[in-house]
SEKOL-239830 format. One record per residue (C-alpha): residue number from 1; x, y, z. Coordinates in nm, 3 decimals, decimal comma. Each point is the difference from the previous one (the first is absolute). Layout:
SITE_NUM_X_Y_Z
...
This chain:
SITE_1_6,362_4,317_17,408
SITE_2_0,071_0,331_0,153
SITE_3_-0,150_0,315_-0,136
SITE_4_0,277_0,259_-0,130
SITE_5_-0,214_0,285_-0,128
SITE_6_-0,305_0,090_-0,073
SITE_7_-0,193_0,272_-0,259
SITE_8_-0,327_0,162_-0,023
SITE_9_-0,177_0,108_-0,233
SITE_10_-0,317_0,158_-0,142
SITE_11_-0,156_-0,071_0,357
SITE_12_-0,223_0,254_0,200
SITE_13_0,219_0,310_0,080
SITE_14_0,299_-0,171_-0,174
SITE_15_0,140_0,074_-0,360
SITE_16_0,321_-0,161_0,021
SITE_17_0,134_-0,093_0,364
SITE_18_0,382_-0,048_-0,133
SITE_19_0,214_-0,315_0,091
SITE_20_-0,027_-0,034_0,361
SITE_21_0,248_-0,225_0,164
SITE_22_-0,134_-0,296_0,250
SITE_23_0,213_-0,116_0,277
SITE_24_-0,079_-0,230_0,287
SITE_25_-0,188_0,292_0,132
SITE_26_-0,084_0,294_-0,137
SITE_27_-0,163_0,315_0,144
SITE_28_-0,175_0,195_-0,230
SITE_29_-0,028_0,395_0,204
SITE_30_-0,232_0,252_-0,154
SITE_31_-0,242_0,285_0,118
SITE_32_-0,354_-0,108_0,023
SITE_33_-0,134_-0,005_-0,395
SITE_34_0,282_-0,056_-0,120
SITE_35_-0,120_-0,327_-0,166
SITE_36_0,144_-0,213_0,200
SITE_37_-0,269_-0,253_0,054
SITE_38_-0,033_-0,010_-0,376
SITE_39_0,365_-0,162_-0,070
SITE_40_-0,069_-0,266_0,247
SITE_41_-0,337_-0,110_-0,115
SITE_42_0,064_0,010_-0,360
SITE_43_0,288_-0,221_0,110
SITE_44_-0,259_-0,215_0,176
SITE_45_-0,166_-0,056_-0,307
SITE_46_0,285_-0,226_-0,137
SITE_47_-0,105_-0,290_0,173
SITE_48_-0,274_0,037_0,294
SITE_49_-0,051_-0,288_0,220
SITE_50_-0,384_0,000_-0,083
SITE_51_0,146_-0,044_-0,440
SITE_52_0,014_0,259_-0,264
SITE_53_-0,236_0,182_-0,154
SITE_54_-0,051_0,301_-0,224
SITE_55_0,032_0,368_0,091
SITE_56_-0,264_0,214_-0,010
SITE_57_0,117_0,292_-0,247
SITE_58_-0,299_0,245_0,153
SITE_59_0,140_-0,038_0,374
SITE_60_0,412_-0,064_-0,105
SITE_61_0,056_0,196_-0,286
SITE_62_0,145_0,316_0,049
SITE_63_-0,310_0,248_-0,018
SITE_64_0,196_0,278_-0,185
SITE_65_0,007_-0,216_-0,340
SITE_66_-0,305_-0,150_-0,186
SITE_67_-0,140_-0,346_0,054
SITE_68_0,048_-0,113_-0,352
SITE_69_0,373_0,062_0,028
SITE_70_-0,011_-0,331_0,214
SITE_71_0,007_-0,365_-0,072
SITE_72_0,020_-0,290_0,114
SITE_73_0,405_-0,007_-0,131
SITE_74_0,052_0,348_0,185
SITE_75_0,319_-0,093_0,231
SITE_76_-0,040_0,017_0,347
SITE_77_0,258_-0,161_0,175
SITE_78_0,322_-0,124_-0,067
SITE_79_0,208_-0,189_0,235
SITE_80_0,371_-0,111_-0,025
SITE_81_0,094_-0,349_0,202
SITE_82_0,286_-0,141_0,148
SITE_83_0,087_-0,357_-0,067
SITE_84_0,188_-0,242_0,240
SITE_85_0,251_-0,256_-0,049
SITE_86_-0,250_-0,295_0,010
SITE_87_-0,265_0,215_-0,191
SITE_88_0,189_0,092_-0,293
SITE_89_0,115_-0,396_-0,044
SITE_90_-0,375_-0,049_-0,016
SITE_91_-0,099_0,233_-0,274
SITE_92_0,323_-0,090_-0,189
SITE_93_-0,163_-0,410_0,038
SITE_94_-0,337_0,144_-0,184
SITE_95_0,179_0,201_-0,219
SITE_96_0,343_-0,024_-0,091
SITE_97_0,103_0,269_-0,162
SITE_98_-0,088_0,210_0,307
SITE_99_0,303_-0,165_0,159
SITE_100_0,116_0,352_0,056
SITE_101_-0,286_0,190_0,125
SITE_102_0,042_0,138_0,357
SITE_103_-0,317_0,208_-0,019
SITE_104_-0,323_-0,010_-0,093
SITE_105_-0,342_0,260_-0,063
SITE_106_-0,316_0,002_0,057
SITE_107_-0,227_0,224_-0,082
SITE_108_-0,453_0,090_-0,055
SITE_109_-0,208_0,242_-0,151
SITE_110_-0,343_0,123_0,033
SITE_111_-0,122_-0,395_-0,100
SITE_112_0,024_-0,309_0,232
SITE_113_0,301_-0,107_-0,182
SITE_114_0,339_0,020_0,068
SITE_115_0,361_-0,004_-0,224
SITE_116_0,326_-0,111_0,063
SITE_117_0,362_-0,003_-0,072
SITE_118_0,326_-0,118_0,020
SITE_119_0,312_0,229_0,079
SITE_120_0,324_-0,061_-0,260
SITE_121_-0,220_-0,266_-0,174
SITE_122_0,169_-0,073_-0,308
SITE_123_-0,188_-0,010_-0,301
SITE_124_-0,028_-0,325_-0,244
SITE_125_0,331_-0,068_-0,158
SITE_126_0,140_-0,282_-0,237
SITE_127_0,352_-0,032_-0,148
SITE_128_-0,090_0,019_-0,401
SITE_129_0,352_-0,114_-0,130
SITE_130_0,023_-0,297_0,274
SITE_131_-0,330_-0,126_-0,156
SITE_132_0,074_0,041_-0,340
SITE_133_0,337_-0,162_0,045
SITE_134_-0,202_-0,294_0,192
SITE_135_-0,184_-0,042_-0,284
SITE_136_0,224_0,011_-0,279
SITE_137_0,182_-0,306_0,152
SITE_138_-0,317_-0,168_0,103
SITE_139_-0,109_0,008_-0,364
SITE_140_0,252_-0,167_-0,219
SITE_141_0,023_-0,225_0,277
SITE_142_-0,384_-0,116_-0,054
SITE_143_0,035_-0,023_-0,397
SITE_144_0,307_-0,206_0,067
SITE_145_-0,177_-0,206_0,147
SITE_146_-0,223_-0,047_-0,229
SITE_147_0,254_-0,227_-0,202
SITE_148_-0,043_-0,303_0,248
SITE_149_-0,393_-0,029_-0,037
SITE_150_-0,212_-0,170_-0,200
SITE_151_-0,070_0,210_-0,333
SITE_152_-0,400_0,040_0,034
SITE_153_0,118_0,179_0,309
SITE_154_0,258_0,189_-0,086
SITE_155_-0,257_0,340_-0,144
SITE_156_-0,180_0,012_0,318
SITE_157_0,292_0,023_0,210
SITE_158_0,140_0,261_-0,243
SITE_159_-0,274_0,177_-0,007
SITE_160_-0,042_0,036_0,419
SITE_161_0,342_0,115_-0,042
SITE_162_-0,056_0,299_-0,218
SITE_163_-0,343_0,077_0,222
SITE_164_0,216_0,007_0,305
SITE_165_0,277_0,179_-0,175
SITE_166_-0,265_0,301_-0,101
SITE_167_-0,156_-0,025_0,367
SITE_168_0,278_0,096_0,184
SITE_169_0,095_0,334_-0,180
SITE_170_-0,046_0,216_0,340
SITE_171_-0,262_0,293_-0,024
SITE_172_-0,068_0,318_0,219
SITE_173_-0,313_-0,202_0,126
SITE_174_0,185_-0,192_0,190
SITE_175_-0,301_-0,189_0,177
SITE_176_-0,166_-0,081_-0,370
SITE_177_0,334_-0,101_-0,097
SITE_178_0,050_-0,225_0,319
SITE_179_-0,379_-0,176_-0,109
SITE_180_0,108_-0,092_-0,383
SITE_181_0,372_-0,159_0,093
SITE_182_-0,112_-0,232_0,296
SITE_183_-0,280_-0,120_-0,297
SITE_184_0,276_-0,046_-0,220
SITE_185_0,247_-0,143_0,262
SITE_186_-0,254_-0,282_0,043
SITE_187_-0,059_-0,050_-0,327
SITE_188_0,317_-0,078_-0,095
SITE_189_0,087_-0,235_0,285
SITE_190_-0,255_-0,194_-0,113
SITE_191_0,096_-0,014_-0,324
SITE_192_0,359_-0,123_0,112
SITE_193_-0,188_-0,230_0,217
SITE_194_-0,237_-0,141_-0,324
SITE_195_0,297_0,009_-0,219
SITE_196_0,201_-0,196_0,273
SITE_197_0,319_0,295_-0,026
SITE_198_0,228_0,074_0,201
SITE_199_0,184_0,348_0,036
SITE_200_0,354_-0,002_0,173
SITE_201_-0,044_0,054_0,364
SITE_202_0,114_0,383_-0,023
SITE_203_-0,244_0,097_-0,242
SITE_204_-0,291_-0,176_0,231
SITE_205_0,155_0,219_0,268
SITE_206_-0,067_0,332_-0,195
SITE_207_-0,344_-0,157_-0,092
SITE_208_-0,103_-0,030_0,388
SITE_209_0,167_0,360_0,093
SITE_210_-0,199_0,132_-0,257
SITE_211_-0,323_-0,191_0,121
SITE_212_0,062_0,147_0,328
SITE_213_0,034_0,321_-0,080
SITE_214_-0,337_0,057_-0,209
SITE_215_-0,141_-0,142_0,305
SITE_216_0,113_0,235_0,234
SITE_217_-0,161_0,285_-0,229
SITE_218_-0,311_-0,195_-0,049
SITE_219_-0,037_-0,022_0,380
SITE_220_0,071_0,346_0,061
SITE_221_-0,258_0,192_-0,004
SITE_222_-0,193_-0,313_0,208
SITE_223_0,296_0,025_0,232
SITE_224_-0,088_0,403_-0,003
SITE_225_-0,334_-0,072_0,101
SITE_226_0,076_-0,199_0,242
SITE_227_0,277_0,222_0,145
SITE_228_-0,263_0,319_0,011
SITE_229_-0,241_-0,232_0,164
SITE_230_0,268_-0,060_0,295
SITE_231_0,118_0,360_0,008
SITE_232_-0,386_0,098_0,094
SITE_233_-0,021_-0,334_0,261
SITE_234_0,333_0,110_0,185
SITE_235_-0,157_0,340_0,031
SITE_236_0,025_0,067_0,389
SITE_237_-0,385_0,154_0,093
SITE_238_-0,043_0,304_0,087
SITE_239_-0,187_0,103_0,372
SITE_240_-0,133_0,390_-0,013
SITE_241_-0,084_0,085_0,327
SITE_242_-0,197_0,333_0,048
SITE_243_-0,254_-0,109_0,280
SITE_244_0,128_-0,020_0,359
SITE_245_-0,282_-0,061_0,168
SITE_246_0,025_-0,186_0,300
SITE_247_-0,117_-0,320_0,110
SITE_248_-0,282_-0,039_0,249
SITE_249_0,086_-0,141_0,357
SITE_250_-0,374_-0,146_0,049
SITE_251_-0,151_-0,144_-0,355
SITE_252_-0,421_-0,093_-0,023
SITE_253_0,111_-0,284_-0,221
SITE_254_-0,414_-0,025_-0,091
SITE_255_0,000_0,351_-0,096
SITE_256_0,331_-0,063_-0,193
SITE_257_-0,175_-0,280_-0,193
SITE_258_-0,265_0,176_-0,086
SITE_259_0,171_0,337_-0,150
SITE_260_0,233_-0,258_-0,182
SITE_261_-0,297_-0,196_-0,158
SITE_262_-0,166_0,385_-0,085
SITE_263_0,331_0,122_-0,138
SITE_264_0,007_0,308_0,238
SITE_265_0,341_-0,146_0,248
SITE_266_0,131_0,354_0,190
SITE_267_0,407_0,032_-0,009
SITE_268_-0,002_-0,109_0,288
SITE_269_-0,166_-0,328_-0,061
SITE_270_0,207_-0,078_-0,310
SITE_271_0,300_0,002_0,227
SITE_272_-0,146_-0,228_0,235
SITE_273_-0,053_-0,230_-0,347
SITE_274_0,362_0,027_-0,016
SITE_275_0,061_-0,065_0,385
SITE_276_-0,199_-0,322_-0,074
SITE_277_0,168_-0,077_-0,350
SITE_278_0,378_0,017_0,173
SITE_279_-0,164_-0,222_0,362
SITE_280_-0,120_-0,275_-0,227
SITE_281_-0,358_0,084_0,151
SITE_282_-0,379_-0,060_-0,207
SITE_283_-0,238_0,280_0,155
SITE_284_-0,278_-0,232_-0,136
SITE_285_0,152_-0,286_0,161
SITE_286_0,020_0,153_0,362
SITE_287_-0,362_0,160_-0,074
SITE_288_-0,105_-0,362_-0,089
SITE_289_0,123_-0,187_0,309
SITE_290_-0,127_0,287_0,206
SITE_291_-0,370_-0,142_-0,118
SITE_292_0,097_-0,354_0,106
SITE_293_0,170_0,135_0,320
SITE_294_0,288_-0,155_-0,077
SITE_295_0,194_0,288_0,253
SITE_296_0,295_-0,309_0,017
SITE_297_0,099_-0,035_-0,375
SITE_298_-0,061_0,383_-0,034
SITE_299_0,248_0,060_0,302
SITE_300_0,258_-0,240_-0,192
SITE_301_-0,014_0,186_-0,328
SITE_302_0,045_0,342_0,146
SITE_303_0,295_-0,106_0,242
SITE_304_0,196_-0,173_-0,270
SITE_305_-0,077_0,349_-0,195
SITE_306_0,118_0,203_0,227
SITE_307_0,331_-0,226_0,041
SITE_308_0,049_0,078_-0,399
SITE_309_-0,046_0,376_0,016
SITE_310_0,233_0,053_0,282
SITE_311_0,275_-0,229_-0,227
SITE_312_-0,084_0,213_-0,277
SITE_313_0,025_0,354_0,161
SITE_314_0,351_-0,131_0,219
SITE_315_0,146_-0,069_-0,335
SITE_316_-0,002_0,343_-0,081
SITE_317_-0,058_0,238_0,282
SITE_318_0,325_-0,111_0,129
SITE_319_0,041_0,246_0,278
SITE_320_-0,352_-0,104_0,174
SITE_321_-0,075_-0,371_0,110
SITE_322_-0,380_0,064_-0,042
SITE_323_-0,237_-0,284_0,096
SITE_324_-0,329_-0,037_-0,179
SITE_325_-0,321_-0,146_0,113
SITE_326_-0,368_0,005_-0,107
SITE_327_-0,267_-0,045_0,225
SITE_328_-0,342_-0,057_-0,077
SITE_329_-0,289_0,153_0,190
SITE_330_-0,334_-0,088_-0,192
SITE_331_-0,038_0,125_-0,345
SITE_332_0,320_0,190_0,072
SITE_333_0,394_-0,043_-0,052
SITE_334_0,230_0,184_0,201
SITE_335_0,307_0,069_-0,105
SITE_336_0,265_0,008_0,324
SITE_337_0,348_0,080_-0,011
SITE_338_0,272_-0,011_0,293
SITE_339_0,382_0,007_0,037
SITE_340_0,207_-0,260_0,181
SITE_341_0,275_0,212_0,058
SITE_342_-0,184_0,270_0,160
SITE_343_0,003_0,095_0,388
SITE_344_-0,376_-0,126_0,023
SITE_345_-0,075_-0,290_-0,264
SITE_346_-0,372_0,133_-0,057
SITE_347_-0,220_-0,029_-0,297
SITE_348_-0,168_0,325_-0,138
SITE_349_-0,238_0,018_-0,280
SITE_350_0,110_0,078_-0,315
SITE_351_-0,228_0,306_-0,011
SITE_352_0,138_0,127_0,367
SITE_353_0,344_0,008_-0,125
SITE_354_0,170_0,281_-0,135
SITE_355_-0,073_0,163_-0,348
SITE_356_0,346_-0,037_-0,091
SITE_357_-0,036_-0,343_0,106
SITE_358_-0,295_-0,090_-0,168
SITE_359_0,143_0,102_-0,338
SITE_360_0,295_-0,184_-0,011
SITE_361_-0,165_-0,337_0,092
SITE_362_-0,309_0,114_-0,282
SITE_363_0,308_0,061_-0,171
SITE_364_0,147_-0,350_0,045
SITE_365_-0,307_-0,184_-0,079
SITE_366_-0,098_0,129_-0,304
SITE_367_0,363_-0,048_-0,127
SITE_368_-0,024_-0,364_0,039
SITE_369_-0,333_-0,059_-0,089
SITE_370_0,092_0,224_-0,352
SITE_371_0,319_-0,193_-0,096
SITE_372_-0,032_-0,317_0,124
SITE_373_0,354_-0,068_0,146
SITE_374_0,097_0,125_-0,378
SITE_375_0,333_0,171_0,078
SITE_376_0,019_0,090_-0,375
SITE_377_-0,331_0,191_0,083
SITE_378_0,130_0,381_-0,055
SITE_379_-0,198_0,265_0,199
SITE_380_-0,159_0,276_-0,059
SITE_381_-0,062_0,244_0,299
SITE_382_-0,137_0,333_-0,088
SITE_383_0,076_0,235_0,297
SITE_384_0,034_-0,322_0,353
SITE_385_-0,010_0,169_0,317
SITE_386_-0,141_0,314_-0,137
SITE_387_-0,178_0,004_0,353
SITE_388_0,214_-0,149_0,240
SITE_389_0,270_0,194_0,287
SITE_390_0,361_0,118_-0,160
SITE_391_0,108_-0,271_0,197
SITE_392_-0,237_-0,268_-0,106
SITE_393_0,056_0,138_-0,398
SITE_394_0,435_-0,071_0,084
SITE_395_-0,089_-0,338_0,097
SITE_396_-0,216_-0,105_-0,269
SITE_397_0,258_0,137_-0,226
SITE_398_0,258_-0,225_0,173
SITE_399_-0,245_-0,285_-0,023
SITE_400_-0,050_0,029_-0,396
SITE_401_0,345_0,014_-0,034
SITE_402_0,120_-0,292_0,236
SITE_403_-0,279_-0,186_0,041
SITE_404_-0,100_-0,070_-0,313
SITE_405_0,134_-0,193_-0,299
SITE_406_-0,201_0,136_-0,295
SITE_407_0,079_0,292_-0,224
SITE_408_-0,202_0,311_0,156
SITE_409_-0,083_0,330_-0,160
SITE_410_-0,180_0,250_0,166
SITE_411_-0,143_0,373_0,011
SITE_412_0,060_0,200_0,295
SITE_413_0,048_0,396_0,083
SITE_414_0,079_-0,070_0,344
SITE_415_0,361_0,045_0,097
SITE_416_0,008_-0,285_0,249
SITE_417_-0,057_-0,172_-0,303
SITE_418_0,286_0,096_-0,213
SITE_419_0,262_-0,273_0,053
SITE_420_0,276_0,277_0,046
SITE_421_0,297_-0,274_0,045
SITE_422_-0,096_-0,114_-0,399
SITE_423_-0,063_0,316_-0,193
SITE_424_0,027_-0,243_-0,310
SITE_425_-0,314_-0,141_0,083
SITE_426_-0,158_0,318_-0,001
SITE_427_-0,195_0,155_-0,346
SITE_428_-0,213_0,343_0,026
SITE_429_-0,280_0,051_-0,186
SITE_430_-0,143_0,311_-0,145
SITE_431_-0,313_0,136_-0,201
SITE_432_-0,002_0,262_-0,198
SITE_433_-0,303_0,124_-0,273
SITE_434_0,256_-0,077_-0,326
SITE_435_0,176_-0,334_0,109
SITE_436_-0,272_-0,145_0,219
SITE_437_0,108_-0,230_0,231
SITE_438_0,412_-0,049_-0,050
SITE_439_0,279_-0,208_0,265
SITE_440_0,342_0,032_0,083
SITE_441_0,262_-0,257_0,064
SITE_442_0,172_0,262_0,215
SITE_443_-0,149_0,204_0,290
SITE_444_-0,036_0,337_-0,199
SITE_445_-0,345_0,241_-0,036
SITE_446_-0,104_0,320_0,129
SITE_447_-0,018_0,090_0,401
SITE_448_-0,324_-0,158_0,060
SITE_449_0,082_-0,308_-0,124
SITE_450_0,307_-0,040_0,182
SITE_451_-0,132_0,150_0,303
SITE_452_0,000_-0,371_0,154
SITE_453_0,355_-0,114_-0,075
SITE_454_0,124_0,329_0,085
SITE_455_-0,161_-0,053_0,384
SITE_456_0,091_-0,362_-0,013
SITE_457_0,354_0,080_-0,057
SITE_458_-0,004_0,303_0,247
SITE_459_-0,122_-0,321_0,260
SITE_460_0,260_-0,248_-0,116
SITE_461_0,289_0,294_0,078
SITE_462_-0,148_0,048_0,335
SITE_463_0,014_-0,389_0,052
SITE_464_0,347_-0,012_-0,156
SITE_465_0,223_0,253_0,195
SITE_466_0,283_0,082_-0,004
SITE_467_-0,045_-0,127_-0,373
SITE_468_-0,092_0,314_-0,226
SITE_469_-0,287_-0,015_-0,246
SITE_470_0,077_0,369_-0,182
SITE_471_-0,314_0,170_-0,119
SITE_472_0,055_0,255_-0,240
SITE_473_-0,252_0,270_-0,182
SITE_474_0,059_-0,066_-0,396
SITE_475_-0,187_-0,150_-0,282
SITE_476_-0,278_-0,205_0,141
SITE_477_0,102_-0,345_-0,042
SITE_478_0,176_-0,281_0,202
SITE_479_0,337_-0,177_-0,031
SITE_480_0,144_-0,288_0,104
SITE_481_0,379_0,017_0,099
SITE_482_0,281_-0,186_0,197
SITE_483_0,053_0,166_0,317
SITE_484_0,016_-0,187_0,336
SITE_485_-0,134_-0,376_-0,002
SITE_486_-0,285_0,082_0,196
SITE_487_-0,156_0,250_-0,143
SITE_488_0,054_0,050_-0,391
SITE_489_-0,252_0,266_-0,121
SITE_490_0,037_0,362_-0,084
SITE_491_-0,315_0,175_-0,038
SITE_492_-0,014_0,312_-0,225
SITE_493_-0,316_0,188_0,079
C-alpha cells in the first residue's frame, strides 16, 4: 500500500489541513510555527509502532474551541491508499464485490479506534426481475412435480413451494432478505428430496444460482469485516522521528542497565538500545559473561555484531564502505568505526568523528532498529539535518531520496533541503489565526514561507548554468513549468 494523501483535522494548531498530496517523498517547507510538526505527528497517530491509543483532547485539541466540542468520533486523520496489482486481487478474494477498488481509507479520531473504506465500492445490488423470473419457472415446476408422488406427500411439497415462492419476493433489506430465502431454499430441497421429485435440470440450475446468490449477501458484511480487518493489517507503520540525538562512542553498559531497570535511559542511551537491537546484541548477556569472565564468548558476540552493523549500514550508505567494530573494555562498549577505502585504514571512535558524521550513522541505526527491514515502513522526519553543514544537509537529501525504498515525508525550512529538481514533491505550509494550520499541494504562501525554495532555486541556477532559472517579482507563489530539461521551475516571488 502506498499512501496518496493525507488530511488533518481538529489537531493542535490545525482546523482543517486540506488534501495534501503524498509522493515517494515529500517535503513539507514552512517558517518555524507554522504547524508543521503537528501534520506529521497527527499522521503518526494512525498506526505507531508502539499500537494505538487515544488522544488526549486537553493536549491535541485545538485550544481555541471548548473541550466538550470533542469526542471520541471527532475526525482526525484521514488517509487515502494506493492499491497494487497483487493487493487489489487480495481484497477482491475477501470481498468480491470490491473487485474494482483501486484505493482504500483509513482514518482515527480522538478514540483508539480507527475507520475505513473502500474507494468506488459499489453498494449491494440484486437483479429483481432476474429473480422473480427464476422463480416463476422454478415454481410450477415444483407443483408439477408434485403429480408423480405419493398423495400423503403431495401438501407438504405444495406447501414448501408457496413458502419459497413468498420468500423470494426481493426487499430493500437486502441482507434480511438474503437470511429468509437460503431458509427457504433448504427447505424446499428437502422437501423434493422427502417427496423423492425431481425438477428438470434447468429449473435446478436457477435453484442453485439463486442459492448462491443469497449467499454472497449473507456473507457480505462477514466478508466486510474481514476486508476492514486487512485494510488496517496492510497498514504500512509509521516512524516519527523528532530526536537526533547521537549515539555514544564509549557506553557503561552497568550504568545503562541500571537507568533502563529505573526507567530514567538518556537519548543517548536509547539509541545505543537501538545500536544493540539492529547488532543482534543482549546488554544483560555481555554484563552476565563479564561476571563469569567469559572475555572469549563475549569477544565472539561482539565481533559477529559488528560484522552485521557494517552489512547493515553498506546497504544503504552506498557511497561509504564503513566497517564496524565493538570493542569491549570492562563495563564499557566502544563503538569504532573505520573506512577501507581511505588513505590510512584507521579506526576512530564513534564519538571522535565528525558531528555530521555522527548523525547520519545515529541516523542509520535508529532507522533499522524502528522498522525492522519493513520497507512498507513510511517515515516521518520532522526537520533531519536541521544541524548538520549545507553540504552534509545536500547529501542526506540525496540519501533519502536514493537510498531509501520507503515513502518519506518530511518538514524542513532549510533550502538545501528543498529537492529543487522535483518541485512536485514540494507542499508549503502556513498558519494563520482564522484557518489554523492549512497545506498546499503547490509551492505558494507569503515571502517568508517561500524564503527557502526561493534560495534553493537561486542555488540550483548557479549549479545549472548556462540553463536559466527566471526569478520574477509578482504574486508570491511558485510555479512549475516546462522550460529546459534540467531545470523546470519558475519562481514568482
Amino acid at each position: 500500500m502506498r499512501l496518496a494523501s493525507f488530511q488533518i483535522t481538529n489537531y493542535r494548531s490545525i482546523h482543517d489541513s486540506g488534501s495534501i498530496d503524498s509522493s515517494q517523498i515529500t517535503a513539507i517547507l514552512g517558517r518555524n510555527d507554522s504547524g508543521k510538526s503537528n501534520l506529521l505527528r497527527a499522521l503518526h497517530s494512525l498506526n505507531p509502532t508502539d499500537g494505538l491509543t487515544a488522544l488526549s483532547p486537553i493536549k491535541d485539541f485545538p485550544r481555541h474551541r471548548r473541550l466538550d466540542e470533542c469526542t471520541d468520533d471527532t475526525p482526525v486523520v484521514h488517509t487515502r491508499w494506493d492499491l497494487d496489482a497483487s493487493e487489489q486481487l487480495a481484497l477482491a478474494a475477501i470481498l468480491p464485490r470490491a473487485a474494482g477498488v483501486r484505493q482504500v481509507t483509513a482514518g482515527r479520531g480522538y478514540g483508539a479506534t480507527r475507520t475505513t473504506g473502500f474507494e468506488g465500492l459499489g453498494p449491494l445490488s440484486i437483479d429483481v426481475s432476474d429473480i422473480k423470473a427464476k422463480v416463476r419457472k422454478i415454481v410450477p415446476a415444483v407443483k408439477a412435480a408434485t403429480e408423480k408422488v405419493a398423495d400423503e406427500l403431495k401438501a407438504p411439497l405444495e406447501q414448501e413451494a408457496d413458502a419459497f415462492d413468498a420468500a423470494m419476493i426481493p426487499s430493500p433489506d437486502f441482507v434480511k432478505w438474503s437470511a429468509g430465502a437460503l431458509l427457504a431454499l433448504q427447505a424446499l430441497r428437502q422437501a423434493l428430496a422427502t417427496a423423492g421429485a425431481e425438477i428438470a435440470d434447468k429449473q435446478a440450475q436457477m435453484l442453485t444460482e439463486l442459492e448462491e446468490l443469497a449467499r454472497t449477501i449473507d456473507n457480505d458484511q462477514p466478508a466486510l469485516a474481514r476486508a476492514r480487518a486487512w485494510v488496517l493489517e496492510k497498514l504500512p507503520r509509521f516512524i516519527y522521528v523528532e530526536d537526533y540525538a547521537s549515539l555514544p562512542g564509549r557506553q557503561n553498559i552497568a550504568e545503562y542497565l541500571t537507568r533502563k531497570g529505573w526507567g530514567e535511559r538518556t537519548a543517548g542511551e536509547r539509541n545505543f538500545e537501538k545500536l544493540c537491537q539492529v547488532a543482534g546484541l543482549d546488554p544483560q548477556q555481555l554484563q552476565d559473561l563479564l561476571a563469569k569472565n567469559d572475555l572469549a564468548t563475549r569477544n565472539q558476540l561482539v565481533n559477529r555484531a559488528g560484522s552485521v552493523v557494517t552489512s547493515e549500514i553498506r546497504r544503504v550508505w552506498k557511497d561509504r564502505e564503513l566497517k564496524v567494530r565493538f570493542n569491549l573494555d570492562g563495563q564499557h562498549l566502544e563503538t569504532l568505526v573505520s573506512d577501507p577505502n581511505a588513505a590510512y585504514e584507521v579506526e576512530v571512535n564513534l564519538d571522535e568523528r565528525s558531528r555530521g558524521f555522527q548523525w547520519f550513522f545515529s541516523f542509520y541505526i535508529a532507522f533499522f532498529a524502528d522498522t525492522k527491514g519493513a520497507s512498507d515502513a513510511i517515515l516521518l522526519l520532522d526537520e533531519p539535518g536541521l544541524h548538520l553543514h549545507a553540504h552534509s544537509q545536500a547529501d542526506l537529501l540525496a540519501h533519502l531520496e536514493h537510498d531509501f525504498g520507503n515513502q518519506i515525508l518530511y518538514t524542513t525550512h532549510s533550502p538545501f533541503m528543498v529537492p529543487t529538481h522535483r518541485l512536485d514533491a514540494v507542499r508549503t505550509a502556513r498558519m494563520s489565526e482564522a484557518a489554523g494550520t492549512t497545506v498546499s499541494n503547490k509551492a505558494e504562501g507569503d515571502a517568508r514561507t517561500l524564503y527557502p525554495l526561493q534560495v534553493a532555486l537561486a542555488l540550483s541556477r548557479m549549479g545549472s548554468e548556462p540553463v536559466k532559472t527566471p526569478i520574477k517579482e509578482s504574486a508570491p507563489q511558485v510555479e512549475v513549468v516546462s522550460t529546459e530539461p534540467r531545470v523546470v521551475a519558475e519562481a514568482v516571488i
